[in-house]
C-alpha positions in Angstrom: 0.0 0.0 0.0 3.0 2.6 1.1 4.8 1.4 -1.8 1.9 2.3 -4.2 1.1 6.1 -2.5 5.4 6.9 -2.9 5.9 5.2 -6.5 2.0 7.9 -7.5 4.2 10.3 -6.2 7.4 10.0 -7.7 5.6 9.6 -11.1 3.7 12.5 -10.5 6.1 14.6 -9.6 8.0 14.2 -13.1 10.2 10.6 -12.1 10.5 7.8 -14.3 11.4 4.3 -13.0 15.0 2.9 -13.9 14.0 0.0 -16.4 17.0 -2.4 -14.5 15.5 -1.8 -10.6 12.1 -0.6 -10.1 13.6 0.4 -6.3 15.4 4.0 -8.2 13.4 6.6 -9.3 15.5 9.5 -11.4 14.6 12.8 -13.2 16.7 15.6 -14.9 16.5 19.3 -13.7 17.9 22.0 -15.3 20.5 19.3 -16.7 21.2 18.0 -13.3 20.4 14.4 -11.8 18.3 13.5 -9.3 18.0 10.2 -7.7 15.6 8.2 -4.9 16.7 4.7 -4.3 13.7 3.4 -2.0 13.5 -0.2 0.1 10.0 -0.1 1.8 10.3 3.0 4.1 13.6 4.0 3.6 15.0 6.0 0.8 18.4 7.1 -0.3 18.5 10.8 -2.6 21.7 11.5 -4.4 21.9 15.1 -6.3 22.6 18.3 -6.0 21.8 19.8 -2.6 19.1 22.6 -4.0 17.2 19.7 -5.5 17.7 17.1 -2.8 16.2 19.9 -0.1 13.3 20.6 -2.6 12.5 17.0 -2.8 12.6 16.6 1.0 10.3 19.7 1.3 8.0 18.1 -1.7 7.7 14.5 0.2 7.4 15.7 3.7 3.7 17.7 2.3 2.7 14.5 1.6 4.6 11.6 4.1 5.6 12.0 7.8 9.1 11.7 7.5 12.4 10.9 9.6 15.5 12.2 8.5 18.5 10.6 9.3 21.1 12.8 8.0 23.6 12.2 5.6 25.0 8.5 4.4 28.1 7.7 5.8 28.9 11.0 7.8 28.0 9.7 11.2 28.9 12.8 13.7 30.8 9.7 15.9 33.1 8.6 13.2 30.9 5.1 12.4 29.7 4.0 9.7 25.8 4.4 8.1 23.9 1.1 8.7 21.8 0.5 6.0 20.1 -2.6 5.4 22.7 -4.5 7.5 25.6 -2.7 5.1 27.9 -0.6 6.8 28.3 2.9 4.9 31.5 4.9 5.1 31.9 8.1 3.1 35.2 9.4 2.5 36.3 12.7 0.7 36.7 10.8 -2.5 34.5 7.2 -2.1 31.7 5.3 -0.9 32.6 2.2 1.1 29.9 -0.3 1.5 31.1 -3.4 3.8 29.0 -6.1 5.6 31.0 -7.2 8.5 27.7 -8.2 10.5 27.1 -10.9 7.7 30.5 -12.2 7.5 30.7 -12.0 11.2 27.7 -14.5 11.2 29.2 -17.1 8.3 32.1 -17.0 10.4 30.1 -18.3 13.5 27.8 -20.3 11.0 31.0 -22.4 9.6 33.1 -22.9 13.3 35.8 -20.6 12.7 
């Protein structure tokens, strides 16, 4: 149901759906990329600040939202969790690592 009110409103609001994973949603403004990667309630947008803040503004008149800040710039030094990934954003890169899970094999195998 939540799924079906977000991808109206992404469509309405100009968005098309990327043919490879129907989880992005991207539009061109002014010649500059806008992105919304969403996994049931949570949602990931990647482009310039002015249009980030305007989508924020545009989905918070429609959905109570929760912001959690910027990916991978944890004021404490550690990393993003995100779907049990471990985010980490450098000056010049995106690290994604799943220690959890490998932690877990580990156990799952004996060593």
């Amino acid at each position: 149901m939540f799924h079906n009110l977000l991808h109206n409103f992404f469509i309405a609001n100009g968005f098309t759906v990327n043919a490879h994973e129907p989880c992005l949603y991207h539009k061109w403004v002014d010649g500059h990329p806008i992105l919304c990667l969403v996994h049931v309630d949570d949602g990931i947008l990647v482009g310039t600040r002015l249009l980030v803040d305007q989508l924020k503004a545009d989905v918070r008149k429609h959905f109570n939202t929760k912001e959690l800040g910027a990916l991978g710039l944890d004021p404490e030094g550690k990393p993003s969790l995100l779907l049990g990934m471990e985010i980490i954003r450098t000056e010049s890169e995106f690290q994604i690592r799943q220690t959890g899970l490998i932690d877990i094999l580990v156990k799952k195998c004996g060593n």
